[in-house]
Backbone bond lengths (Angstrom), bond angles and torsions (degrees), N, CA, C in turn:
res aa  C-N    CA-C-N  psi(-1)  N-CA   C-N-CA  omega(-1)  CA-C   N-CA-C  phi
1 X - - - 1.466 - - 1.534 109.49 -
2 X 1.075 115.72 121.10 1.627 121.87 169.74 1.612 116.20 -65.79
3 X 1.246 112.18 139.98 1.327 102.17 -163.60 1.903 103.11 -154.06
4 X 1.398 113.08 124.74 1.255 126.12 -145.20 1.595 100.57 -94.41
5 X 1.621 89.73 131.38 1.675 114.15 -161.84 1.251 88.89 -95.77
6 X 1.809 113.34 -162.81 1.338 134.93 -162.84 1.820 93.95 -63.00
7 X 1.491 90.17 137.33 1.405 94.22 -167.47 2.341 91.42 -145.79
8 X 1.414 114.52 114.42 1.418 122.40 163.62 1.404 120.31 -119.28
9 X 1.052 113.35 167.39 2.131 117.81 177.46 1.081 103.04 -151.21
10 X 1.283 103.44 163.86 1.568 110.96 172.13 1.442 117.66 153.64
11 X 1.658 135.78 172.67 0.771 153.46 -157.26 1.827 112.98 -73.16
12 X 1.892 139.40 87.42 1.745 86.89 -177.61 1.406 97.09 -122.63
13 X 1.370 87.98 -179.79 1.734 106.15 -167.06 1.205 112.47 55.06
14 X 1.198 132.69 83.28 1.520 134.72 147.87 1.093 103.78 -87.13
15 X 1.914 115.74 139.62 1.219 101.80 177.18 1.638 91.14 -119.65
16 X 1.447 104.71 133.82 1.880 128.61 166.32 1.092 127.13 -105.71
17 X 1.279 133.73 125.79 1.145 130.52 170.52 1.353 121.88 -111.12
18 X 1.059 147.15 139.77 1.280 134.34 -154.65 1.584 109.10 -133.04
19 X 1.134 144.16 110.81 1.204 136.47 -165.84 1.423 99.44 -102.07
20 X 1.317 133.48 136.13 1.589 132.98 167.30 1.613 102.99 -124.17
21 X 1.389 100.01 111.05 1.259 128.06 -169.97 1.712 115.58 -84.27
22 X 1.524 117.38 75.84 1.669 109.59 169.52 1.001 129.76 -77.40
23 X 1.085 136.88 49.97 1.664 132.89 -170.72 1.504 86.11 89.43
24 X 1.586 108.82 -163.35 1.555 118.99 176.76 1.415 120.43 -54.21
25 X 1.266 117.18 19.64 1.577 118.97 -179.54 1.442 108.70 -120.46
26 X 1.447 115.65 102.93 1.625 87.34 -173.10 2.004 94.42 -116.97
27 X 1.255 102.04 166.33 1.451 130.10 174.81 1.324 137.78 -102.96
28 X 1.525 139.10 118.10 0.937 124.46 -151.01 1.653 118.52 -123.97
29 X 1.004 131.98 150.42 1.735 126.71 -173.46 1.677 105.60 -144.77
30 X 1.306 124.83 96.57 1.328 123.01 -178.65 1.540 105.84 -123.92
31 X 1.435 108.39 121.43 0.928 144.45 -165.30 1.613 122.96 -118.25
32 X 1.467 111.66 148.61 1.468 102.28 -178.55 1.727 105.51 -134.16
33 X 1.631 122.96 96.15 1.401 116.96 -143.79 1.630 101.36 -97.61
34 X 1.291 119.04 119.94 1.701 97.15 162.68 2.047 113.86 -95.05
35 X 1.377 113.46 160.48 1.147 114.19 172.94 1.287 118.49 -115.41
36 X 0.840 140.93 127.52 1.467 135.21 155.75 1.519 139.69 -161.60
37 X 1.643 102.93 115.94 1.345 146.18 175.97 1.743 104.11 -53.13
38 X 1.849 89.53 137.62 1.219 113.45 175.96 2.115 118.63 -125.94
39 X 0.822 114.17 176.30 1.534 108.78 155.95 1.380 110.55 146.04
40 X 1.795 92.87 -125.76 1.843 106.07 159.38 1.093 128.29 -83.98
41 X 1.344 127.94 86.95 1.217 114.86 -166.24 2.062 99.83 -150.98
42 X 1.506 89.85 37.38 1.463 95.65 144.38 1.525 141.43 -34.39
43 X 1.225 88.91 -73.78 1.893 119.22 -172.13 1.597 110.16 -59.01
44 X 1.670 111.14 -30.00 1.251 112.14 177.72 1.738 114.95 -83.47
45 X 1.698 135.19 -19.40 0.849 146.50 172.87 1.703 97.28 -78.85
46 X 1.082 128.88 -56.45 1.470 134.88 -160.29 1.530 122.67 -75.99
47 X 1.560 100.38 -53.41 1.465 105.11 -176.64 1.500 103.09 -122.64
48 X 1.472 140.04 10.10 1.385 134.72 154.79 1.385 90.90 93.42
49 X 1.560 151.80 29.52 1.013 152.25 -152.24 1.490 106.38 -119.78
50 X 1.487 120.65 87.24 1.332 115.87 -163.74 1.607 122.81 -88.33
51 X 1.861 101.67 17.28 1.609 99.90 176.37 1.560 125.81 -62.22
52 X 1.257 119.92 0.70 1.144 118.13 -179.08 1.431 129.12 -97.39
53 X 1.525 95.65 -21.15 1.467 137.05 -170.91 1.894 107.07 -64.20
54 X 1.504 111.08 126.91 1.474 111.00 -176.35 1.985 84.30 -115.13
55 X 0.864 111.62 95.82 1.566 104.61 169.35 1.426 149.76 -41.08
56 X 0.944 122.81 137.66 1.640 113.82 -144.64 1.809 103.91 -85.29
57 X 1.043 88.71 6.76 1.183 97.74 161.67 1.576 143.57 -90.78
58 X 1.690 90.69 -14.47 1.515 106.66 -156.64 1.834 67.12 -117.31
59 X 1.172 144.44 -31.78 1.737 133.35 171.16 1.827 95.04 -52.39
60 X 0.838 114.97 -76.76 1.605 150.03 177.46 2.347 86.48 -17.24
61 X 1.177 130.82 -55.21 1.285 150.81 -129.98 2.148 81.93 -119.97
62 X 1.404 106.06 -39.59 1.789 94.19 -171.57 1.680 94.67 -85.43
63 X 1.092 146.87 -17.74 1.514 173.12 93.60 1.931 87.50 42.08
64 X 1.246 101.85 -84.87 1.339 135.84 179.93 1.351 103.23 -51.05
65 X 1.157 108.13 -87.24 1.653 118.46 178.70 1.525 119.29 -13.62
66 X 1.367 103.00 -76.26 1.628 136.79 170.12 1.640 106.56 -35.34
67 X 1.667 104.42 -52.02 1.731 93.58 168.53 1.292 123.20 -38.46
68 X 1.790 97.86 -74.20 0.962 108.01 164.35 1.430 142.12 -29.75
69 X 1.394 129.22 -72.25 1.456 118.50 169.34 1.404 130.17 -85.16
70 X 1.721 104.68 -4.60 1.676 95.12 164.63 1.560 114.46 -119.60
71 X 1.818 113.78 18.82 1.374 95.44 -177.98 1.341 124.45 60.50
72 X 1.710 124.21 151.92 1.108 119.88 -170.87 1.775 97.65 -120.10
73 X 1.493 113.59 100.20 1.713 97.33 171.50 1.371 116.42 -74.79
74 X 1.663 109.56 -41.06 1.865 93.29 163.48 1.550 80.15 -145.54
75 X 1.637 80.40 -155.75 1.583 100.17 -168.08 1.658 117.04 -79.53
76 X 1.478 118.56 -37.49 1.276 141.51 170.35 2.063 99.81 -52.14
77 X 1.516 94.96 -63.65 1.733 85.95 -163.86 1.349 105.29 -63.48
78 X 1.446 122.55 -33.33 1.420 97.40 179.25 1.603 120.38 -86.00
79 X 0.834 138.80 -12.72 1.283 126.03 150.49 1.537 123.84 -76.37
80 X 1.200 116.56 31.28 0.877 116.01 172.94 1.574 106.58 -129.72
81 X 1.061 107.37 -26.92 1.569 110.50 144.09 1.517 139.70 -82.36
82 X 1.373 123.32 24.46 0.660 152.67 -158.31 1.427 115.68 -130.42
83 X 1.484 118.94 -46.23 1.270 130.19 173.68 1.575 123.13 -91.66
84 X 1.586 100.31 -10.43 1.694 118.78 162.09 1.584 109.66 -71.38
85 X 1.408 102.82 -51.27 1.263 105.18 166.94 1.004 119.16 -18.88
86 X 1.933 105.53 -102.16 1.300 134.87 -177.66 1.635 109.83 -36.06
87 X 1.316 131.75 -39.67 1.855 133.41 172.32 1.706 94.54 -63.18
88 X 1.003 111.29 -64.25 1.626 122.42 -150.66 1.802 90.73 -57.84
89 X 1.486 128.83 -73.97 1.038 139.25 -173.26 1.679 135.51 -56.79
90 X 1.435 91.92 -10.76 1.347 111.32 167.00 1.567 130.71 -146.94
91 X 1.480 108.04 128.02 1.508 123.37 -141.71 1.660 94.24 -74.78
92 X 0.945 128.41 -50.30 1.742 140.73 153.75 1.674 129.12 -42.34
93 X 1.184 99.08 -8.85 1.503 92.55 -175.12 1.655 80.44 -126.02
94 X 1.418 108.59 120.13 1.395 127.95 159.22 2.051 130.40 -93.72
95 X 1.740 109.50 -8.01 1.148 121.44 158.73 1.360 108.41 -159.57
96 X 1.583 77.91 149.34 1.759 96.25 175.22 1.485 116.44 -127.26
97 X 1.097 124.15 140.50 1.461 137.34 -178.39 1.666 108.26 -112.41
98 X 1.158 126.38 129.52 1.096 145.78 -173.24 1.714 114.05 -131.27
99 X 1.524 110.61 96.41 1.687 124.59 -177.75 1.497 83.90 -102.38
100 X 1.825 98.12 150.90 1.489 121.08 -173.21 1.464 114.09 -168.64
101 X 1.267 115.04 121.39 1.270 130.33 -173.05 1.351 115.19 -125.03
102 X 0.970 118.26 111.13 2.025 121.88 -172.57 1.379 104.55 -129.47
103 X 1.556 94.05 120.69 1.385 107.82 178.93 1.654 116.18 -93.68
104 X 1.146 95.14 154.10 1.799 89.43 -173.96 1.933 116.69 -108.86
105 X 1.042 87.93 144.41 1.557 103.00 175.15 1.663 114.58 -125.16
106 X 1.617 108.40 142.24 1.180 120.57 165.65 1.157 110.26 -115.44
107 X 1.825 89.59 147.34 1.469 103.10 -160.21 1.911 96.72 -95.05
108 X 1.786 112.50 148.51 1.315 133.98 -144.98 1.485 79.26 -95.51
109 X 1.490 127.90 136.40 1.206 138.51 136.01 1.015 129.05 -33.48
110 X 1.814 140.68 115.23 1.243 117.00 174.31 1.453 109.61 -129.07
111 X 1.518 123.09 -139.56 1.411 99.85 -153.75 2.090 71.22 -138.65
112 X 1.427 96.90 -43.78 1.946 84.23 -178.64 1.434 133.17 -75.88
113 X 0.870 143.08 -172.46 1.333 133.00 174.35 1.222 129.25 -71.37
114 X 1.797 139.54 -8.34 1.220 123.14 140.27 1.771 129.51 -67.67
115 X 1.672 103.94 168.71 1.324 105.19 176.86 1.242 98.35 -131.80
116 X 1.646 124.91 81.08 1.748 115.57 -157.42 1.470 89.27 -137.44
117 X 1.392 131.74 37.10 1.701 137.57 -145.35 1.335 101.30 -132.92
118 X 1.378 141.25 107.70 1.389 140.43 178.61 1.501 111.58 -114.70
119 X 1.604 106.57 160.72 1.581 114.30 171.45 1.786 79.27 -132.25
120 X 1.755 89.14 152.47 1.785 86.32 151.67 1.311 109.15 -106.78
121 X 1.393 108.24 147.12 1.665 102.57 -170.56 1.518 100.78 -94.31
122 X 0.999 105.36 161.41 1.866 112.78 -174.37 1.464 114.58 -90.13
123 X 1.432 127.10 5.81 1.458 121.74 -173.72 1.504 111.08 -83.76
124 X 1.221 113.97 -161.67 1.672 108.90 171.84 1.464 127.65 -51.78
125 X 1.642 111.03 160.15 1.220 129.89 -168.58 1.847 93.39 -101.82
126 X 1.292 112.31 117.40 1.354 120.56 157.05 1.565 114.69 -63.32
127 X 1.578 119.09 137.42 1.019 125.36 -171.94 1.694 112.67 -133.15
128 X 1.270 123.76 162.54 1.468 125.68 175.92 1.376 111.37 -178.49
129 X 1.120 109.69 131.91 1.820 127.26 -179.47 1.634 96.21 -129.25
130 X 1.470 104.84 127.72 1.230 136.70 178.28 1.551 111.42 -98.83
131 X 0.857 147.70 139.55 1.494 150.11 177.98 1.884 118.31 -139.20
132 X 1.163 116.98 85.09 1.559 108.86 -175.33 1.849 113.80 -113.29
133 X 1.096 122.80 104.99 1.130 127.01 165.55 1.952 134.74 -65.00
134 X 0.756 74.33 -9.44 1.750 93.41 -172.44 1.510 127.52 124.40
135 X 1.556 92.58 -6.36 1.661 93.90 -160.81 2.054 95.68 -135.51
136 X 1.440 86.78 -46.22 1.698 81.38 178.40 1.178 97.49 -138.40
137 X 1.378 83.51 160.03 1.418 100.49 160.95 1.742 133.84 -99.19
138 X 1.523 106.68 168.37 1.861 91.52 170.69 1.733 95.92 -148.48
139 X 1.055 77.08 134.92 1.776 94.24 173.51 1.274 137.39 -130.38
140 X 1.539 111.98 99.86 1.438 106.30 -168.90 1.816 109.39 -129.45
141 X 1.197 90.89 130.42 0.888 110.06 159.41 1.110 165.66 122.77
142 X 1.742 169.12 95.66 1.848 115.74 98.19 1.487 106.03 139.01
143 X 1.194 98.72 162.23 1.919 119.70 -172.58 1.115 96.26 -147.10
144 X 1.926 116.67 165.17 0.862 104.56 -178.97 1.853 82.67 -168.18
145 X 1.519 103.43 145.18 1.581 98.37 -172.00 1.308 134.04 76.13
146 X 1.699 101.59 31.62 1.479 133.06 -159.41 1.720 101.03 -95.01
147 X 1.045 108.87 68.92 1.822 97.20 -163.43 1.810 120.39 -74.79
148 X 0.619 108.19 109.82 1.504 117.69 -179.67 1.478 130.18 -106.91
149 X 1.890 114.07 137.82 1.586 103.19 -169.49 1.763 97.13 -126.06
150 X 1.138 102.90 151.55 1.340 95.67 155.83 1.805 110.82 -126.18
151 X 1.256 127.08 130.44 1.656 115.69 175.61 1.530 116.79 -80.46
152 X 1.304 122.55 -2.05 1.588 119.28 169.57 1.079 122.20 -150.47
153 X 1.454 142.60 -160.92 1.106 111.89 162.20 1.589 123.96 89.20
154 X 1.300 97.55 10.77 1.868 119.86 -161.95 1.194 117.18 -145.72
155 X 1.108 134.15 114.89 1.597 114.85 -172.93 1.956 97.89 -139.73
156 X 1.212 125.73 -177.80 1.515 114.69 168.58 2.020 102.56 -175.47
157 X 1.128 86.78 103.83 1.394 99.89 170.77 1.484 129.29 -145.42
158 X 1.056 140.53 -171.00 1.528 141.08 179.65 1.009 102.62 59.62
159 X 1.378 130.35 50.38 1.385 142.23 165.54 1.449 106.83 -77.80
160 X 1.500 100.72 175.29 1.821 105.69 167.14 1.223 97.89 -98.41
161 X 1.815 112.27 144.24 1.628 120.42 164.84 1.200 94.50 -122.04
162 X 1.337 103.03 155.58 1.508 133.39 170.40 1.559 111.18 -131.56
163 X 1.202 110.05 160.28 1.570 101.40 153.74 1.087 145.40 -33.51
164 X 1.493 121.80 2.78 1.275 115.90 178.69 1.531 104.70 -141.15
165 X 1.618 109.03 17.67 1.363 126.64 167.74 1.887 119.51 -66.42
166 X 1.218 118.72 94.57 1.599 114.61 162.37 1.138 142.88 -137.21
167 X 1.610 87.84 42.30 1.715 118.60 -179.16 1.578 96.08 -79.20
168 X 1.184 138.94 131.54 1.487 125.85 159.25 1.460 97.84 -81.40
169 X 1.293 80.88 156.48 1.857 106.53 155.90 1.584 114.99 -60.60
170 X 1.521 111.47 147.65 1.684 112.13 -178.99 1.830 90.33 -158.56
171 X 1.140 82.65 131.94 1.549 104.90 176.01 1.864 115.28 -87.67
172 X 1.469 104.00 -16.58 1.330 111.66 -170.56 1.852 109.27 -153.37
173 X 1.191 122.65 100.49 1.090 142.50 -162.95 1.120 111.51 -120.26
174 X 1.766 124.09 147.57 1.635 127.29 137.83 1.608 116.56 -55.06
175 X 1.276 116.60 130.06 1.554 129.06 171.04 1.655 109.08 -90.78
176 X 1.220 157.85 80.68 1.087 142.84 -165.21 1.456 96.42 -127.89
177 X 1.881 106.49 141.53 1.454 114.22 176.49 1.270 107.84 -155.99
178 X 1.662 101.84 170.22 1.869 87.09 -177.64 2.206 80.44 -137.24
179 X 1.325 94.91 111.25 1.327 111.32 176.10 1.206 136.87 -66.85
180 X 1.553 145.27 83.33 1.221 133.09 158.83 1.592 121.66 -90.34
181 X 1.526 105.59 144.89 1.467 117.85 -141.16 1.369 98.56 -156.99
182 X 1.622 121.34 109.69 1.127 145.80 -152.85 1.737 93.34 -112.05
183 X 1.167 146.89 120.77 1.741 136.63 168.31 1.456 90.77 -113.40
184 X 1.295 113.04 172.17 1.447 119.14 153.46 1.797 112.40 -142.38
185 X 1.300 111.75 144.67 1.379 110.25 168.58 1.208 130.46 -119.76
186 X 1.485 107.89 145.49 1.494 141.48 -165.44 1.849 98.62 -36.39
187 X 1.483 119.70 -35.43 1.520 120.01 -152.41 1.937 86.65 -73.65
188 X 1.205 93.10 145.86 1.366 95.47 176.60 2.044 106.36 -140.05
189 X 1.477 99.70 36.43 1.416 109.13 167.96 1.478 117.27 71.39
190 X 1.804 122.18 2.69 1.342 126.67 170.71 1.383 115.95 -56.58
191 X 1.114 130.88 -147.15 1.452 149.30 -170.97 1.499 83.54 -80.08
192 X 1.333 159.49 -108.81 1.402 170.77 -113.49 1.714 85.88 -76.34
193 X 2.091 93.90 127.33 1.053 118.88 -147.77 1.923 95.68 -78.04
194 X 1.406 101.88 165.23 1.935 100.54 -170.27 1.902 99.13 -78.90
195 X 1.372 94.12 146.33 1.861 110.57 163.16 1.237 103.86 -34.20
196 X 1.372 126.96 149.42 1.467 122.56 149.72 1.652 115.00 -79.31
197 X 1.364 127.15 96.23 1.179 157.03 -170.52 1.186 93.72 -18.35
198 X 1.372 101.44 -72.60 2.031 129.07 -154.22 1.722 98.51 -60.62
199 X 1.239 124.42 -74.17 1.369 133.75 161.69 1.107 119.34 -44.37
200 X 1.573 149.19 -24.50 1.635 156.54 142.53 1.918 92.84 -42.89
201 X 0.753 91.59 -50.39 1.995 90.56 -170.28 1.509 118.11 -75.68
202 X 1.231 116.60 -32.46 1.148 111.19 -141.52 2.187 60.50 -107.17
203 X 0.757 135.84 -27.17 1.822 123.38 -163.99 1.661 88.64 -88.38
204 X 1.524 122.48 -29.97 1.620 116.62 -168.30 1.977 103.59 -81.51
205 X 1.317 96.58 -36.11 1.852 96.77 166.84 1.461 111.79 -60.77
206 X 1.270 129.08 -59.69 1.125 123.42 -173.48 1.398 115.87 -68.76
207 X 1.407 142.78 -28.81 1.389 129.71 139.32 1.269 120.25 -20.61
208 X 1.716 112.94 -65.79 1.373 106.65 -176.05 1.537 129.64 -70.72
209 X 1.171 110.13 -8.56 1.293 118.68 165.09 1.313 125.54 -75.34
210 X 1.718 117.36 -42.05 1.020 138.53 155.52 1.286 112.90 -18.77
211 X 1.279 101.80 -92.71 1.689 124.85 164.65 1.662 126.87 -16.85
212 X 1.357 100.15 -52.51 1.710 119.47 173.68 1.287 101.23 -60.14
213 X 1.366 119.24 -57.28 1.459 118.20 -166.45 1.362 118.46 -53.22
214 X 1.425 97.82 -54.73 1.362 123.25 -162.04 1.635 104.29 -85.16
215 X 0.963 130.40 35.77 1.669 118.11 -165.27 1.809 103.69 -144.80
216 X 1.268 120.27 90.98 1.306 118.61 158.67 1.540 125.37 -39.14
217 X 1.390 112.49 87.48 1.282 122.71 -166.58 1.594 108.02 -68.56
218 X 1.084 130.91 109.44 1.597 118.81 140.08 1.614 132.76 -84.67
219 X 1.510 97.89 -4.71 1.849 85.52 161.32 1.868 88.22 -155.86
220 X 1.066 81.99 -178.13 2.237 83.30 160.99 1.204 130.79 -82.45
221 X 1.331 101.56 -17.54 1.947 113.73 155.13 0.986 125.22 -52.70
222 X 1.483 122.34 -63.12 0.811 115.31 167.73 1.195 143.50 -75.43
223 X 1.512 100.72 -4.51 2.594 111.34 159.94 1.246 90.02 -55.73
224 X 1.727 122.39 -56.85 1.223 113.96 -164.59 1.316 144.35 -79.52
225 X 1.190 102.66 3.70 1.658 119.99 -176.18 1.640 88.20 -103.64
226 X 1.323 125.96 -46.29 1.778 100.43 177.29 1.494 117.01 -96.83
227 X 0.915 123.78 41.39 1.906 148.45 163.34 1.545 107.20 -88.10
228 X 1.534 103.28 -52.52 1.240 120.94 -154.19 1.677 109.42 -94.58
229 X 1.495 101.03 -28.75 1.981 109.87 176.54 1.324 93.57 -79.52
230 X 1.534 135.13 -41.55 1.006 130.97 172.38 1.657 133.12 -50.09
231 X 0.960 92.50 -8.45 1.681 86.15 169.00 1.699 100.29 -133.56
232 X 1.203 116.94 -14.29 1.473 111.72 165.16 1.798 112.54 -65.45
233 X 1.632 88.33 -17.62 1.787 85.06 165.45 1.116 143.39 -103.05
234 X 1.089 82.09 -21.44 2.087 110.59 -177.02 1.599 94.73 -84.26
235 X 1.496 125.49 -58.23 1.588 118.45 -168.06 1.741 106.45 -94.06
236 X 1.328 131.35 100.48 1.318 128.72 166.21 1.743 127.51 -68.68
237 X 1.184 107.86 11.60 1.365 114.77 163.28 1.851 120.34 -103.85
238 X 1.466 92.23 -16.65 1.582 87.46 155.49 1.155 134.77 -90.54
239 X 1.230 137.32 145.56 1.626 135.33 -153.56 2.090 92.11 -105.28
240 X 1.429 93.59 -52.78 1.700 112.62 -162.51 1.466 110.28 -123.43
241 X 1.239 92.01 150.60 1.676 88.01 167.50 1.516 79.76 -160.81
242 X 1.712 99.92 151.03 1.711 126.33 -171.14 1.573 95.22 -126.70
243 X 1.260 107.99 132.60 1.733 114.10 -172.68 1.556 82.89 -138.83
244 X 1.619 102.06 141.73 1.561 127.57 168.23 1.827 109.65 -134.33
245 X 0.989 106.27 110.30 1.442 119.55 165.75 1.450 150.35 -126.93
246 X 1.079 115.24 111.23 1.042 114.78 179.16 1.247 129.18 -89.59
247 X 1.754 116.80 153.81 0.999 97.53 -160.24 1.806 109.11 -116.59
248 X 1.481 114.20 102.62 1.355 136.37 167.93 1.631 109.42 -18.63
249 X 1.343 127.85 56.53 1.248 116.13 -156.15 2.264 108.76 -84.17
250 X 1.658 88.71 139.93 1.348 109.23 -155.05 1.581 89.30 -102.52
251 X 1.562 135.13 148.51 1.085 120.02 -175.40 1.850 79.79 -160.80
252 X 1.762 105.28 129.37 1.405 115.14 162.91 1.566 114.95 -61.00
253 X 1.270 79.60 141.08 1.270 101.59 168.93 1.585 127.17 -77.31
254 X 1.487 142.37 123.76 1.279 145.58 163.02 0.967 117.19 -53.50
255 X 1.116 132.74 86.15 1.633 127.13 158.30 1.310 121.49 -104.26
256 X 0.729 123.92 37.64 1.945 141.54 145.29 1.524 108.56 -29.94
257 X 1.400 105.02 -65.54 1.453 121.15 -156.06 1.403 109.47 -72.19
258 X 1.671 109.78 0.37 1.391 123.86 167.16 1.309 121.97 -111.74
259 X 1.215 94.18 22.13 1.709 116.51 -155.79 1.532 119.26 21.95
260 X 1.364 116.48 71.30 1.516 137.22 -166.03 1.570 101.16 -153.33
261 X 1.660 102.39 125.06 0.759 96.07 179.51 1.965 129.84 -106.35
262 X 0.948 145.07 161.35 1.581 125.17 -127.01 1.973 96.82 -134.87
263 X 1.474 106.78 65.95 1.384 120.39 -156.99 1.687 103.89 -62.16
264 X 1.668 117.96 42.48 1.821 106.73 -167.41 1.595 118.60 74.43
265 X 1.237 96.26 12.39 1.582 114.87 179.97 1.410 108.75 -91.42
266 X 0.939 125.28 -50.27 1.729 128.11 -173.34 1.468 125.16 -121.49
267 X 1.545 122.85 117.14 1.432 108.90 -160.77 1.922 101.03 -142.31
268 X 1.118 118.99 139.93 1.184 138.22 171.50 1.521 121.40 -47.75
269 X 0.860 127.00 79.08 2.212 123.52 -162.58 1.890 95.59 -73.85
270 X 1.055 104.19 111.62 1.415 100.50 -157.94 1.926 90.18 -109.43
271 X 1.456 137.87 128.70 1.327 122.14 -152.21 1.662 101.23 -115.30
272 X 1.398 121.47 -18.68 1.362 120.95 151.37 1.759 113.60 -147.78
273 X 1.217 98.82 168.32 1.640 148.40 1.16 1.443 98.10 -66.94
274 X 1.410 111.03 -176.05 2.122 112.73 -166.65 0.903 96.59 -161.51
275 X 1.684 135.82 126.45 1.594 132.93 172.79 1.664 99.54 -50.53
276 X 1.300 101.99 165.79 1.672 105.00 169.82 1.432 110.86 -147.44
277 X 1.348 117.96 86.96 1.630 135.54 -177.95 1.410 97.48 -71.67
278 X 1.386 121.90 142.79 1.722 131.09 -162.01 1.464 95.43 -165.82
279 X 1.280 120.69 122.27 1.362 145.63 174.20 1.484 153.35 -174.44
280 X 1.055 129.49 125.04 1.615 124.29 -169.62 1.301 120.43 -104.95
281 X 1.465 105.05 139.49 1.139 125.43 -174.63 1.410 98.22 -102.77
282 X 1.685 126.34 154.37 1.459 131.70 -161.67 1.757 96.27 -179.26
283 X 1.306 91.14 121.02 1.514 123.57 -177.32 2.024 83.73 -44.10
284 X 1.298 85.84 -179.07 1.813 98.96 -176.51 1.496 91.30 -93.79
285 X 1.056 119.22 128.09 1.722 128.34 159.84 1.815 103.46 115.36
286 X 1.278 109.33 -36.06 0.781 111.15 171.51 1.818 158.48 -47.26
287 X 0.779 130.90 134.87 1.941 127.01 -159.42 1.364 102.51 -88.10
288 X 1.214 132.43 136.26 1.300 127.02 175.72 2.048 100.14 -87.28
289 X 1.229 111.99 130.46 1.029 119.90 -166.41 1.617 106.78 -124.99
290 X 0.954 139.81 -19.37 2.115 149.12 -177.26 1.430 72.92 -96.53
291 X 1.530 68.79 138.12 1.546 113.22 153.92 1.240 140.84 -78.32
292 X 1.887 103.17 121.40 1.515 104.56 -142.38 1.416 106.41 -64.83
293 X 1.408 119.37 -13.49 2.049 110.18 177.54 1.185 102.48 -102.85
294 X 1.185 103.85 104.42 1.640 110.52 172.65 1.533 115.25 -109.29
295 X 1.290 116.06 -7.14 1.567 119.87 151.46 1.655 120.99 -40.05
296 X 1.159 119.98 -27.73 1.612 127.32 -144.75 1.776 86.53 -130.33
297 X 1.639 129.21 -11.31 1.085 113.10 -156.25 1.290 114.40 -91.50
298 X 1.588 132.22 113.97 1.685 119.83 -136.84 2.190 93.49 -73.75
């Protein structure tokens, strides 16, 4: 007899934009939210019985709503009000998952008295997954498309060769990566008041940048293992953080055959194939809880 495993639905990628209008200054939060509901929902897989069913349409419509009357302060609080919702408001749905991606815009200088003028900037995509069961919560997270170079400061050798080894050795290399970076924090929505979202992110990016800069690389493991202690040390409300990197590999260019010679000056940005270093860092005591493929994780 076949018999029906973990089974969720729901609404994804809504995209919201939220304008907050101060006088001639307005503010902007655009977001791309997915929803998705778990619980009792047997009867609707088995016998086509959709009384249990909150439609992803009417998720899709509280999306909207929720802008509207609760505003978006970041990306974390509102999906996190959002997934209280969906538990609290419906007797059948026992978890909710809340994915969130907010892209950022800077606002355009002008010369008259409004400030209603945007660019989108091209750097990373802010990220956040909400998780509420009825009892706790989990909140993690994250960037993704964080590209970063370093021109020295990098070297990679004393590797293993085999026969099919014809990487040379280089004492002095381009480091280039494009970072997604999953954290999670300890607050799990009890009595002890929530992180400040906006300031949690913007202090957990600059760690990892920190780190990159500052870190005599001998492989990409090791950028990424002190990226990742680095804010497991600096921020004590994070438990975990999940880093995926690849590695943007930079390769000189020959110019011999132009009889020029190519002093680390000119190099080939070659965009596949790309190593892909993947690893978590986790406070001492701590459970690793993210999910180890976060390449694939929408």
């Amino acid at each position: 007899m076949p018999v029906l495993g973990q089974n969720q639905y729901g609404k994804a990628e809504n995209r919201v934009l939220k304008v907050t209008r101060d006088g001639p200054v307005h503010h902007l939060k655009d977001l791309s939210v997915s929803v998705s509901l778990s619980g009792d929902m047997d009867a609707v897989h088995l016998t086509g019985s959709n009384a249990h069913v909150l439609t992803t349409d009417a998720t899709k419509n509280t999306v909207f709503a929720f802008a509207k009357e609760h505003g978006i302060d970041s990306a974390e609080q509102f999906g996190i009000q959002l997934a209280r919702h969906f538990v609290g408001s419906q007797g059948a749905v026992t978890s909710a998952r809340i994915r969130v991606e907010e892209y950022a815009w800077e606002r355009i200088a002008c010369d008259g008295p409004g400030e209603h003028s945007f660019v989108r900037t091209g750097q990373e995509t802010r990220t956040a997954q909400i998780t509420f069961d009825g009892t706790a919560l989990e909140v993690v997270s994250g960037l993704k498309d964080l590209v970063l170079l370093n021109t020295t400061d990098s070297e990679f050798r004393g590797y293993v060769k085999d026969r099919y080894t014809t990487l040379p050795e280089t004492g002095d290399r381009i480091l280039a990566t494009q970072v997604h970076a999953r954290w999670r924090y300890s607050w799990t929505g009890g009595g002890e008041a929530a992180p400040d979202w906006d300031a949690g992110y913007a202090a957990t990016r600059g760690h990892l940048l920190r780190a990159f800069a500052d870190t005599y690389s001998r492989s990409l493991q090791q950028t990424l293992y002190a990226m990742g202690a680095r804010v497991v040390d600096h921020r004590p409300e994070i438990d975990e953080i999940r880093l995926s990197l690849p590695n943007r590999h930079h390769f000189l260019v020959d110019l011999s055959p132009f009889g020029l010679k190519n002093d680390n000056e000119v190099y080939y940005a070659a965009d596949r194939p790309y190593g892909l270093i993947e690893a978590t860092v986790l406070r001492e005591g701590a459970e690793a809880a993210i999910p180890v493929d976060l390449t694939n994780l929408p």
